[in-house]
N, C-alpha and C positions, 0 to 999 in steps of 0.2 A: 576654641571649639576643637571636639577630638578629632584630629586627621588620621586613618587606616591607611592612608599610602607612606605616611610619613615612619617608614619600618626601619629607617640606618641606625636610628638609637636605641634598639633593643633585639636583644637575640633573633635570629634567625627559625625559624621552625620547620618540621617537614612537614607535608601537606597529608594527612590520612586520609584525602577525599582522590586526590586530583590523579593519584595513579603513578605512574613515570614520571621523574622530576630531574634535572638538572643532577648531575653529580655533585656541580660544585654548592649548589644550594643545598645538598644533603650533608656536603662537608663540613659548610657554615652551621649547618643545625647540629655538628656534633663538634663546634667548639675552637675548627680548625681553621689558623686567623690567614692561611696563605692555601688555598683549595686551588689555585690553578700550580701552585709546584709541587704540589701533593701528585696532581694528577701527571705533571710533567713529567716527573722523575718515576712513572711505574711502579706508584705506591699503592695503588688502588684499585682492586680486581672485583669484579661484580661474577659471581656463580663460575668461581675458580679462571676466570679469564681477568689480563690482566687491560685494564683501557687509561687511553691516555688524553684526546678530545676534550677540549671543551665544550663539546656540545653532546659528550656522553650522558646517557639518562638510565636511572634504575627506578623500579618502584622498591620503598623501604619496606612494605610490610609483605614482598612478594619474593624479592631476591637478596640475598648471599651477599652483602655488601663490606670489604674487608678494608684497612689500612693496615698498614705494614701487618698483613697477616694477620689480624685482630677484629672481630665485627665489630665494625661500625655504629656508634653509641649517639644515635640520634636524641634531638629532642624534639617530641612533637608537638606538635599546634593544639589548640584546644577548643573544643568545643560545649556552649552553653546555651542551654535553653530558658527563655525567663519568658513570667509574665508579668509585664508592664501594666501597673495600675495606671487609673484616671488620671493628670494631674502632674506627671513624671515626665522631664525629659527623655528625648532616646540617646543622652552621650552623658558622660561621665562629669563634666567642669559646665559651671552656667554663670554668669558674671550678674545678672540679675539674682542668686540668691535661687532660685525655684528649682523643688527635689529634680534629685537624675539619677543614674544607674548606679554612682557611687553609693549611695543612700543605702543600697540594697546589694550590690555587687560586691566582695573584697576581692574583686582576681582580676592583678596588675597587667594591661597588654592587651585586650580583647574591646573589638569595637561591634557595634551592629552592624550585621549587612542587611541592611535595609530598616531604615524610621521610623517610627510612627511620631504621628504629631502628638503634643501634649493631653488633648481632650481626646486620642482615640486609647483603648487599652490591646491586651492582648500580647501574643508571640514576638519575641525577641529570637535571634539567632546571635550571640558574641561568637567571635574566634577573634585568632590571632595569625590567622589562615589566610593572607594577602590573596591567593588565589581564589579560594571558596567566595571572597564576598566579592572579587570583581565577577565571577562566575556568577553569582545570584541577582546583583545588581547591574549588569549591564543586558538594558533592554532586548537586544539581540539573541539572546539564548531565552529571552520568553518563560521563564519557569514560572508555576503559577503559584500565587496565595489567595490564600481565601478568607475571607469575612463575615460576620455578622452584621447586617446593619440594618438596625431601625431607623425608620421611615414614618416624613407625617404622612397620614390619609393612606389610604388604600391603592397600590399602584392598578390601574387596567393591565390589561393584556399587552395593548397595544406599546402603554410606556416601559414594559418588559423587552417588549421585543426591541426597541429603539436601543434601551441599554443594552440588550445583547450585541447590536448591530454596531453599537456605538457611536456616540455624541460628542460633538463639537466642545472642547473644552481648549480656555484662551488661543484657539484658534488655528486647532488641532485635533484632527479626530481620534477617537479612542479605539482604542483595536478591541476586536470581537470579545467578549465577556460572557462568561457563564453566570448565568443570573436564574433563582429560582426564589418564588414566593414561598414561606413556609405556612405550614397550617396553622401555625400558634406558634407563642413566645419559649425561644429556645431556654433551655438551663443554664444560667449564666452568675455569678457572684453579684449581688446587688451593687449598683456604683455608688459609691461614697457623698457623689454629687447629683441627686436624682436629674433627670433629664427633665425639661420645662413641659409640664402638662396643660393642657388644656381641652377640657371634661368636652365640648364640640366638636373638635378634632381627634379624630380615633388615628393609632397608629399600627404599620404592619412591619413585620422583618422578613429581611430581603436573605439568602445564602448566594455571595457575590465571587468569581474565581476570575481573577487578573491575569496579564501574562505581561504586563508593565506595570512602572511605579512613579510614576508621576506625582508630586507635589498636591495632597489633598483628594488625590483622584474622583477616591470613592466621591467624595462629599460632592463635588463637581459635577461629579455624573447624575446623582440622584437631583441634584438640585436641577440641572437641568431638562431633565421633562416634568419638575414641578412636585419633587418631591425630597422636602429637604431632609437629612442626614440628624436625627436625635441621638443615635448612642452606633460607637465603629469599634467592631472587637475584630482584631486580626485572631482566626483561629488555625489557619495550617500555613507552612511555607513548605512548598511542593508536597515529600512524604512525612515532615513532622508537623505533629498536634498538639494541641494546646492540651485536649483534655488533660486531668490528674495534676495541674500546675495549678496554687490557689496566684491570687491577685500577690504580687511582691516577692514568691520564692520562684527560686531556680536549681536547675538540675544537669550534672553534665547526660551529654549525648552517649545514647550507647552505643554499643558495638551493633544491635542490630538497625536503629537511626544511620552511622556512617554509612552502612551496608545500604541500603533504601537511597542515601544521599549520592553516593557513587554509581547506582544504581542509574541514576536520575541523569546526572552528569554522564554518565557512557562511560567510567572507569571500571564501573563492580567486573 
């Protein structure tokens, strides 16, 4: 299975999200196999000054960064935005055989920060931005995604507010949740695999905003005040959106997505 922390066996990159960064991790992303005697030796001047620390930090896309008097020739990280059909792993290798992002991805190096299970679809985020995805994935900084989800039966009020409030899931409650009934079925690409109907049971969609990512969550929540999870489309992660993405294609992030992203993070 794919490991994102496991980064010794492939380049280095610089962070376009994360702001100020390590020198010597600026040095590795532009190729240089000894960044602490680079930095030892007075090779390496950030905005005409010249620094020597190991715990020196520049941001790339802000400041002047030279070696032996030459800008500094980073490579940067990358970023990708996909939508993950029905049906598709979220990692690249499956030893069972069943589609994954290789299927649909050719760009060697880039992992999800953050899942989705097989039967949900929706937003991917790939990089190769070690920081961005422990930033996104580590429950503590709380940044929110958001969902589509159908629901059987009709939720009450009252099983709204519960989800809001949050529910008991394997024996942990759920942090505060933005939950909103919608008037009607949103615009969404038919799924490949219709969802199990039953003409008795009517069903509603939920507009769901997390600020953790627990294992199945959504489905857990709604199941528990009684209302099970037919179809989970991830539609934003914090300031990116799904829309304009069909079902299997992807797009790199723009300049104004990192901006939003940094934004978000407390770097912009």
């Amino acid at each position: 299975m794919d490991n994102p922390t496991a980064r010794a066996s492939r380049p280095r990159c610089a962070s376009r999200v994360a702001g100020r960064q390590l020198l010597s991790v600026l040095l590795e992303a532009a190729g240089i196999t000894d960044p602490a005697r680079a930095l030892r030796e007075g090779r390496v001047r950030v905005n005409g000054r010249r620094v020597f620390g190991p715990s020196a930090r520049a941001d790339p896309l802000k400041d002047a960064i030279t070696l032996d008097e030459k800008p500094l020739q980073v490579r940067f990280c990358r970023y990708l935005l996909f939508h993950k059909p029905y049906g598709v792993m979220s990692h690249f290798t499956d030893r069972q055989g069943r589609p994954t992002l290789s299927d649909y991805i050719p760009v060697v190096g880039v992992y999800a920060a953050g899942r989705l299970d097989q039967d949900s679809e929706g937003l991917l985020l790939l990089t190769d931005d070690g920081w961005l995805i422990h930033r996104l994935t580590e429950p503590r900084f709380g940044h929110p995604r958001t969902y589509l989800v159908q629901v059987e039966r009709m939720p009450s009020e009252e099983a709204l507010a519960t989800l809001r409030r949050g529910v008991t899931v394997a024996g942990r409650r759920t942090r505060p949740a933005e939950v909103a009934l919608l008037p009607g079925e949103p615009d969404l690409p038919p799924r490949p695999v219709p969802i199990r109907y039953r003409r008795s049971v009517p069903t509603a969609w939920l507009r769901v905003t997390l600020r953790e990512g627990r294992k199945r969550q959504v489905r857990r929540m709604t199941a528990a005040v009684g209302h099970p999870t037919l179809r989970l489309v991830r539609v934003g992660i914090g300031p990116l959106r799904l829309a304009g993405l069909e079902p299997g294609r992807w797009r790199e992030l723009t300049e104004e997505d990192l901006a939003a992203l940094r934004a978000m993070v407390g770097t912009g």
